[in-house]
N, C-alpha and C positions, 0 to 999 in steps of 0.2 A: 724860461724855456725848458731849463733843467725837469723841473718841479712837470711843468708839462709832461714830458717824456717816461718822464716815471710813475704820473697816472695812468698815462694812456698802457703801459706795461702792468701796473698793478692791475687797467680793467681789464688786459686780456688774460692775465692769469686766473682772475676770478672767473674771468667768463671757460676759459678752462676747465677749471677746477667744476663750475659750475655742472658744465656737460660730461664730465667724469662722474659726480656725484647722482648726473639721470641716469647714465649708464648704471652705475651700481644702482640706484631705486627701480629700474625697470627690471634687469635681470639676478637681483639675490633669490633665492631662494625661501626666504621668511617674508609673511606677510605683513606688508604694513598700512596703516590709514592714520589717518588727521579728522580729527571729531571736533565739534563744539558743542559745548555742554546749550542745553532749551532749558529759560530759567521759566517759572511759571511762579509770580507773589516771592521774589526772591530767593526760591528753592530749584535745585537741578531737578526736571523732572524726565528730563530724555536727553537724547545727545545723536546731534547730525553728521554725519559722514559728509566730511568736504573733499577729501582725496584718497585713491586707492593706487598700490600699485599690480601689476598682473598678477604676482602670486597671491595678494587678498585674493582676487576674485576667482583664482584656480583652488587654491584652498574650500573658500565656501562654496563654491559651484553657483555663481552667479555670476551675470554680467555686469563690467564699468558702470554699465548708463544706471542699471539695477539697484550699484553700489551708491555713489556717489548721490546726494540729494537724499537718500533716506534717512530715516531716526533707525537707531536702533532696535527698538521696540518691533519696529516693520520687520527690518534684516531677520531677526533674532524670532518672530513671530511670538511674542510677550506682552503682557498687561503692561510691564513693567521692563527694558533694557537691562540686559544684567551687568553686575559687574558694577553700576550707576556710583552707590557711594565710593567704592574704590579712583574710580578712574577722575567721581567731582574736585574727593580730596586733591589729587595730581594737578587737577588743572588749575584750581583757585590756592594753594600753597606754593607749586610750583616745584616739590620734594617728590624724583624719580624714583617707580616703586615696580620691585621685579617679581613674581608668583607665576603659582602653575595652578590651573582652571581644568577641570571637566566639564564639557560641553554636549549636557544629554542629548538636544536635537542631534548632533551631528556624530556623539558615540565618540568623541576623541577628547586627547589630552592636549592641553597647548600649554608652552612656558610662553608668558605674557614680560613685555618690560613696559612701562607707561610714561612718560615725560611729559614736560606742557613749555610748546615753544612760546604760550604768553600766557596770560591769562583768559581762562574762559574756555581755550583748548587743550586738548594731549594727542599726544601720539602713541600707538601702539604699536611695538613690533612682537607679532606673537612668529615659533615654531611649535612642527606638528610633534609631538613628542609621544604620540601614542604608544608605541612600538617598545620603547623605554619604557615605560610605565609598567606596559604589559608582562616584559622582562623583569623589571625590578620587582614586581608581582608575584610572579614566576618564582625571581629567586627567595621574597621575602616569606613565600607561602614554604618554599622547601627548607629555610632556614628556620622558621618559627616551628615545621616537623620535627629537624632536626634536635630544637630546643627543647621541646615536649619530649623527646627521646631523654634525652641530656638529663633534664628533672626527673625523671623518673628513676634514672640509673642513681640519679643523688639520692631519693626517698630511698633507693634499696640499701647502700653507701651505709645511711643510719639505721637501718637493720642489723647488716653483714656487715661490719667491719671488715670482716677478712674478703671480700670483695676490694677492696676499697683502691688495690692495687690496678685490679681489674678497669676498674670503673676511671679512674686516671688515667691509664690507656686509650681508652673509649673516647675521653672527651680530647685528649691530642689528637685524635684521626679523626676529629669532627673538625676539629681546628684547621686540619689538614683541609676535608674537604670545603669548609666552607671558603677557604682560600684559593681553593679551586676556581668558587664560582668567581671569587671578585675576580681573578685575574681573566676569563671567559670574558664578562660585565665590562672591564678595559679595553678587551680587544674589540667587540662588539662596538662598543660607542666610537673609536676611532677608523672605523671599517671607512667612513666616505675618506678619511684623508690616505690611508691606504689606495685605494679604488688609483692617485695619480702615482704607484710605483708600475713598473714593469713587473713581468709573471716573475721570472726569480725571484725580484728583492720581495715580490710581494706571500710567494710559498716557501721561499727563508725565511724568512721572519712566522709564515703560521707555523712550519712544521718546529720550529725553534722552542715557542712557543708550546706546542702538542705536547714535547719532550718534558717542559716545566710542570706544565699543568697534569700531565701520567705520568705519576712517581714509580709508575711499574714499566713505564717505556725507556729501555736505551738506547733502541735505535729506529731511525725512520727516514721513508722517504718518499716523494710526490713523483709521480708521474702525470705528464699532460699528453693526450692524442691528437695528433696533428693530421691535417688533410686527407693525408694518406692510410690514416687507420694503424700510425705506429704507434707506441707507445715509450714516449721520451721522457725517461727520468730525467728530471726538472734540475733535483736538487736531492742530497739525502745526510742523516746524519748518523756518526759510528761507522758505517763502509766507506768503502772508499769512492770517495763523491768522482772524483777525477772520472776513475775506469768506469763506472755507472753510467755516466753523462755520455759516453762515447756510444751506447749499446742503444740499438732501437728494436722493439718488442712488439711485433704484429698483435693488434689486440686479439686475435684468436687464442694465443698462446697464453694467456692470462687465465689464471683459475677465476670462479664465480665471478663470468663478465656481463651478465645480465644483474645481477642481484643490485638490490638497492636499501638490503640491510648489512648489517656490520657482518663480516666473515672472518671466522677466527678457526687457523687451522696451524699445525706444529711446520707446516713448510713454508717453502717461499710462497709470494706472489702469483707468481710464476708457474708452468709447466715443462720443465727442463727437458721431457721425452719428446718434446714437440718442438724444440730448439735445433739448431745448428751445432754442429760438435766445436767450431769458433764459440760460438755466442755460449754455450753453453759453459766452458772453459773460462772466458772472460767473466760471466757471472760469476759462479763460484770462486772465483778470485778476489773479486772484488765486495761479495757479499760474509760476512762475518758471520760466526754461528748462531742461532736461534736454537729459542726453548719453543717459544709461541710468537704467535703472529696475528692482529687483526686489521682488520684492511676494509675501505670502504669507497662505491663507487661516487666519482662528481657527475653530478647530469644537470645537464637543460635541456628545456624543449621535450624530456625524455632519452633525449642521448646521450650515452654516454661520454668524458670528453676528458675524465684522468681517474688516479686514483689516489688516495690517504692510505699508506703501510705503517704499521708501528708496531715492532719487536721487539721480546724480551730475550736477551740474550742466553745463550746458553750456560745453563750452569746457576743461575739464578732460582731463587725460592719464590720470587712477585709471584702473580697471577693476575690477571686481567678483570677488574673487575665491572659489575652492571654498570656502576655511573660513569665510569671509563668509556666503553660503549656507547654509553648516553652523548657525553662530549666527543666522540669522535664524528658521532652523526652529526654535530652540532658544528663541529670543522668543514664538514661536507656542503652543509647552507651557506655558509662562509663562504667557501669556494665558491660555488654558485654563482653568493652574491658578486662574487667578482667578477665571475668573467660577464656574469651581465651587463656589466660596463666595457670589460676589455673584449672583447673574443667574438661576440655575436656574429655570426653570418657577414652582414655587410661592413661590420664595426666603423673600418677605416675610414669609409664611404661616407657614411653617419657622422662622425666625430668630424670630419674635413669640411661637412656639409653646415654642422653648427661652427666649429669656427669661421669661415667665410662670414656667413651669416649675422656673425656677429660684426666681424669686423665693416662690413657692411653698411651695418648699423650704424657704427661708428661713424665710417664714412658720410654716409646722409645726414648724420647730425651733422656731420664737420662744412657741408657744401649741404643748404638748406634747400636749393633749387630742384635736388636730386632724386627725392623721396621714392623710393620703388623704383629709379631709374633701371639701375642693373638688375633687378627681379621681371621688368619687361623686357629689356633686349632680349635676358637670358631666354623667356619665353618664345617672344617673337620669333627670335633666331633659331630654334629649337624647331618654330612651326614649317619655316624654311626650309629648313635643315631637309625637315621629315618629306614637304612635299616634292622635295628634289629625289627622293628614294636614295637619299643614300644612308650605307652602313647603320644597325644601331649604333656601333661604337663611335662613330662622327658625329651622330647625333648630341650623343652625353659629353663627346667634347665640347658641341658649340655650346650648349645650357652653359657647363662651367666655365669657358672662356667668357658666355655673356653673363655672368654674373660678377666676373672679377677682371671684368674689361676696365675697370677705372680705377680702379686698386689703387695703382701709382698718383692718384692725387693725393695721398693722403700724407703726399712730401711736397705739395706745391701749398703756401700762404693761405690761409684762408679768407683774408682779405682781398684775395685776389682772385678765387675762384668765386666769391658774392659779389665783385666789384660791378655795378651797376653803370658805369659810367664808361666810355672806350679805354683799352688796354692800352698799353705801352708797346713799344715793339720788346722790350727786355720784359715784360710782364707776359707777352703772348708766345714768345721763347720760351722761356720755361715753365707754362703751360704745354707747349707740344714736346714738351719731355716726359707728360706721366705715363706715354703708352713704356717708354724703357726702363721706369722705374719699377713699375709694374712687371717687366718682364725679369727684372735683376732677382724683385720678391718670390715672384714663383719658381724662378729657378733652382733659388732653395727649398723648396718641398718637395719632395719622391712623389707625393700624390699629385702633386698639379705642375709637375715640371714641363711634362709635353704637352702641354697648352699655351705655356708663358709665347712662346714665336707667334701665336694667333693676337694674344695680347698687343702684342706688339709692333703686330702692321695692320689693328682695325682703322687707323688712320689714314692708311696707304688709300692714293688714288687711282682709280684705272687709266686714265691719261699718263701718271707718273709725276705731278705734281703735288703730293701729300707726304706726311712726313712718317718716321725718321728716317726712312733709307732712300724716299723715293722709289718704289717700285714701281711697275706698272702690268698692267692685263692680267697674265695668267702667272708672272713671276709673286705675286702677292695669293698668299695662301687662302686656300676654298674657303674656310672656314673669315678668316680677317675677311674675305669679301662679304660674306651673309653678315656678321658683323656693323660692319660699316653701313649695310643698309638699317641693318636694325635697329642701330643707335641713331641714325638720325632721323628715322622716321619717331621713333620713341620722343627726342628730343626735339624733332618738332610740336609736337601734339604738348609737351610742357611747359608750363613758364619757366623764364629764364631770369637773369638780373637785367640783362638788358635788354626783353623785348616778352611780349605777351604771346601764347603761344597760336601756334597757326590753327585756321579751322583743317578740321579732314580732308575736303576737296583739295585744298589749297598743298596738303601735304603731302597727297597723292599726286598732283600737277607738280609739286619739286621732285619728289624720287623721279617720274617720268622725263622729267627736262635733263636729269643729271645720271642718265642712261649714258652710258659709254665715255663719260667725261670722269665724273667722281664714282658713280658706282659700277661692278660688272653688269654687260646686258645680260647675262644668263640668271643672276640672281634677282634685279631688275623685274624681269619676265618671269620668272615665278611668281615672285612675290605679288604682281600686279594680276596672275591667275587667282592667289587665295582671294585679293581685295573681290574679285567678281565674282568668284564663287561663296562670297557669303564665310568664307571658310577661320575664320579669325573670333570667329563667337568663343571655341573652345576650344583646350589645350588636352588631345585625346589620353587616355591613360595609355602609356605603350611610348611616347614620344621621347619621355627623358625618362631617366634609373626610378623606376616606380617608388622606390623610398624616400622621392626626393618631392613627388606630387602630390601624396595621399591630402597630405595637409595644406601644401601652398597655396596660394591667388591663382586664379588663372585670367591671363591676360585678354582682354580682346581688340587690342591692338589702338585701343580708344577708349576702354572703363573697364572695370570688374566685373567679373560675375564669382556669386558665394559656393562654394562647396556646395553647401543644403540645393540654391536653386541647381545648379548645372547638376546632381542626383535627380533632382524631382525631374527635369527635363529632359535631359537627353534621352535622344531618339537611341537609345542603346541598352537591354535590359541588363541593368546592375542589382546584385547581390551580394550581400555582406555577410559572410559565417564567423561564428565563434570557432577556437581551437580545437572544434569535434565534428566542425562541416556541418553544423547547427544551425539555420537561419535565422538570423536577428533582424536584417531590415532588407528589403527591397524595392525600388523603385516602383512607380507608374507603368513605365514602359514593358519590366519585366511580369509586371500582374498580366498585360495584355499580351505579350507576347507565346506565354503559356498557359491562361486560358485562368489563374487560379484568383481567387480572392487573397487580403492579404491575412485576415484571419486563419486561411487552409494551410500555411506555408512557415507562418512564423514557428517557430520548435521542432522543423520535421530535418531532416537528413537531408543534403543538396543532391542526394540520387534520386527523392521527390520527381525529380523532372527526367532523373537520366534513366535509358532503356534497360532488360535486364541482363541483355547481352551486351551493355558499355561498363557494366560493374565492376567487372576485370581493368579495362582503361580506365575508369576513375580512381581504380584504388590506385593504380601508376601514378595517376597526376598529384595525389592526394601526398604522397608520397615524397614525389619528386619538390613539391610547392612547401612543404616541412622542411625539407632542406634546402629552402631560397630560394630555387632554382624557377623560373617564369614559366608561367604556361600560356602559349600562343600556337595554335591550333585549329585545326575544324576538322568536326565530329558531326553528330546526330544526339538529338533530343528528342526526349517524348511531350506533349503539352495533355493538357489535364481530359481530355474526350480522345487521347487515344493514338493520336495522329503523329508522324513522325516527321521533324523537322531539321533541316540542315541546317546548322551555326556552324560561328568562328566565336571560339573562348580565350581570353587572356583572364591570368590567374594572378595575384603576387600575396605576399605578407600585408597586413596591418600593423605597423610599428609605432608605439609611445615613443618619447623623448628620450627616453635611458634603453632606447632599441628592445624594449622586450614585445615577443609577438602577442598582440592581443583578437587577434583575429584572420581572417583573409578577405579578397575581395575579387570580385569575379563580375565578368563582361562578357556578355552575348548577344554577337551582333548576327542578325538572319542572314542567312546565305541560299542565293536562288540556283 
């Protein structure tokens, strides 16, 4: 029985471990696959792709289905698969073999590692190492300069003698620089594990650094621009960081605030005429003398958003030199590259949106019956939400209340959330505890805390029969009501462990019976409007925080619809620009709506369409939509013969996964 006991423990750990292990093979960021070698007369002549995980097929830009089932040869489009004897050896010795590959079709570098979980197969996990390569390139071309330099001063060396002093000198200051770059080369390659400090630790440590790497720099110091357009030294070194930290610098007040090369000038930063006789005072206090000074703007997007200072003190012989310059620009992308992670626009929004999402994930692994459960309510609820008119900002509540409405199972047995067979009453008891688990979770997060109370009465009934507190009618919050209907209309339409799921009619005929018992009749009666008005096909752009839809599922309250189709279809002309209001794609609807082909449209300017007297208002919205801000409006447009027509426009970003904008996207619906 013992022996027993401690299998059944050993198989849930594996089974654990098991679903830890997909979690990390679905989301690393290195791409991997499983191959069998194709023997042809007892020689490898090709080799099959058995499994891929999403970063292969993000990597090569193909799809799973695309992936998986091909030879290389296909993948690769080759007489011959590359790589073949490399990867045969791995698979038939079974000896793991690590290298770095150029891959001409695709223009990249990859460091490849190869294994063979048996014989006949291997695994490859490759990273994109382009970027290093290109660097090491970079530095190996100006190091091999410096070298030819180097021998040359040697040929003179056995000429001149009396050089000889000279040329000794020369080659320590090359020493000097070439140690420059390895230390650049360090910091560079460790940039992503940087990317999880905060801004201090993380402009301590670069300007630390700055100070190493410019043997002519003693002092320096970051400034970052905050909301408000002040300019908040960060961190600095040499002055006095304390009094610095306290001072805030309207960026007006800053010398060369537009430039976006290196500016080197014998003063401050700063323009002290333009200061406060405070602010001015506490500067010069705090700031130490200067010989020289160069200084360099951060931007993304184009804006501005801090700056890189680095001084040589007074009284010193340095001088600032070109490749000094060079690496401060080179500080500058750095920055950049950080706040492209931390700082963007909606950052927090984003960052909070992938964590859930993950955990999420989690969660549906954990409760198999679940899959997309909470990416529907959150939907459903959302559609609710909207057709009630109320607030946007209740809106973007319910989404994320319905998507972390179950959170708190993820502390209830998972033998007991699969169990297939009737619950216990101590098993169904603490099942109706995960709405307050769930609420204890987000209590602790700043960004999802005023939702956790919705989390935590979607169970509530309008009778007062539902759990945890029992509330009832209108004591139980708007949003837990929409909720409530959401999830169970959702989880009717599912299978479950213990019961197959209901047809449509059938689940439409329960929410209708369970009008003013379990669910509010107000939510109820809505939602029973969208059922008949057809209105549940699609999840409109405009209903949840538009960086939350671009890419998702949209529900239709009973299957999917793709991205691609609900573009090609909707009755709504959409249009997608590049970062210059460029058009790249347009739907069906928007060809007809404004009269154009899509050959006349694709590369033109999205004023294409708009009158000459709106050109003023689009440059505002143009404007306003660069710094995040939504556009939802109705205006006038012109269509291609001439004619002037009234719409309604909503605007927003196009955002990748590391939030950087790579586009916009734009909706125009006719107005009579």
């Amino acid at each position: 029985m013992k022996n027993s006991k401690t299998q059944d423990n050993s198989s849930k750990l594996d089974d654990n471990l098991n679903k830890r292990f997909k979690a990390i093979y679905n989301n690393i960021k290195q791409g991997i696959a499983l191959h069998e070698l194709v023997y042809k007369d007892d020689e490898a002549v090709d080799y099959k792709i058995i499994d891929v995980n999403p970063a292969y097929v993000n990597i090569l830009g193909i799809t799973f289905e695309e992936a998986v089932g091909a030879l290389g040869s296909e993948i690769y489009e080759g007489e011959n698969p590359p790589l073949l004897d490399k990867y045969a050896e791995v698979a038939e010795t079974g000896d793991a073999l690590e290298f770095e590959k150029f891959f001409e079709p695709m223009g990249k570098y990859f460091n490849i590692t190869v294994s063979s979980p048996e014989k006949g197969r291997f695994i490859t996990l490759f990273s994109d190492i382009t970027k290093r390569k290109k660097r090491e390139k970079k530095i190996k071309d100006q190091k091999e300069a410096l070298y030819a330099t180097n021998e040359q001063l040697r040929a003179y060396n056995q000429e001149i003698t009396a050089m000889n002093e000279e040329l000794e000198q020369s080659f320590d200051e090359l020493s000097k620089l070439n140690q420059r770059f390895v230390d650049m080369i360090e910091l560079v390659a460790n940039m992503e594990d940087k990317t999880l400090l905060n801004e201090r630790e993380f402009f301590s440590e670069l300007l630390d650094r700055a100070i190493e790497i410019v043997p002519e720099a003693d002092y320096g110091k970051i400034c970052i621009i905050d909301e408000e357009e002040n300019c908040n030294i960060l961190y600095s070194v040499g002055h006095n960081d304390k009094l610095l930290r306290q001072v805030k610098i309207n960026i007006e007040k800053l010398i060369n605030l537009e430039s976006k090369n290196v500016y080197e000038t014998e003063n401050y930063f700063v323009d002290f005429s333009k200061l406060s006789s405070e602010k001015e005072k506490t500067l010069k206090k705090a700031l130490k003398p200067i010989k020289d000074s160069i200084s360099i703007n951060i931007f993304t997007d184009e804006k501005i958003i801090g700056r890189i200072v680095l001084d040589i003190k007074e009284g010193s012989e340095e001088e600032f030199s070109t490749i000094t310059k060079k690496i401060l620009k080179s500080f500058a992308s750095l920055s950049s590259s950080f706040f492209a992670f931390k700082r963007f626009n909606s950052l927090k929004t984003n960052f909070t949106r992938e964590l859930i999402t993950s955990i999420i994930n989690i969660m549906e692994m954990y409760d198999i019956y679940t899959k997309g459960h909470s990416e529907n309510v959150a939907n459903v609820a959302s559609i609710i939400a909207k057709e009630m008119n109320l607030p946007k900002k209740i809106i973007k509540d319910t989404y994320w209340a319905g998507l972390v409405h179950d959170i708190g199972k993820l502390l209830i047995p998972v033998e007991i959330l699969n169990k297939k067979t009737k619950l216990t009453d101590e098993e169904y008891e603490l099942i109706q505890k995960h709405p307050v688990y769930g609420k204890k979770a987000l209590t602790g997060s700043e960004a999802l805390e005023h939702i956790a109370k919705y989390v935590l009465h979607h169970h509530e009934r309008w009778d007062g029969k539902g759990y945890p507190d029992a509330l009832k009618n209108n004591e139980i919050p708007l949003i837990s009501q929409i909720l409530s209907v959401a999830d169970a209309w959702d989880a009717m339409l599912s299978k479950r462990a213990y019961r197959k799921p209901l047809k449509r009619e059938e689940a439409i005929q329960e929410i209708r019976n369970n009008k003013t018992s379990q669910f509010s009749p107000r939510v109820v009666e809505t939602f029973l409007e969208i059922i008949e008005k057809g209105e549940t096909k699609n999840l409109r752009a405009g209903v949840v925080d538009n960086n939350l839809i671009v890419e998702e599922k949209t529900d239709n309250l009973d299957r999917n619809l793709s991205y691609e189709k609900l573009f090609k279809e909707s009755k709504e002309g959409i249009v997608i620009v590049d970062g210059n209001f460029k058009i790249i794609k347009t739907n069906n609807y928007f060809k007809k709506m404004f009269g154009f082909k899509q050959s006349e449209l694709i590369g033109l300017h999205i004023k294409k369409v708009v009158p000459k007297n709106k050109y003023s208002e689009t440059d505002v919205f143009i404007k306003k939509i660069k710094k995040g801000i939504e556009i939802d409006t109705e205006t006038h447009r012109k269509k291609k013969n001439g004619e002037f027509i009234k719409v309604s426009i909503q605007a927003f970003p196009l955002r990748t996964k590391d939030d950087s904008i790579i586009g916009y996207y734009i909706i125009y619906r006719r107005r009579y």
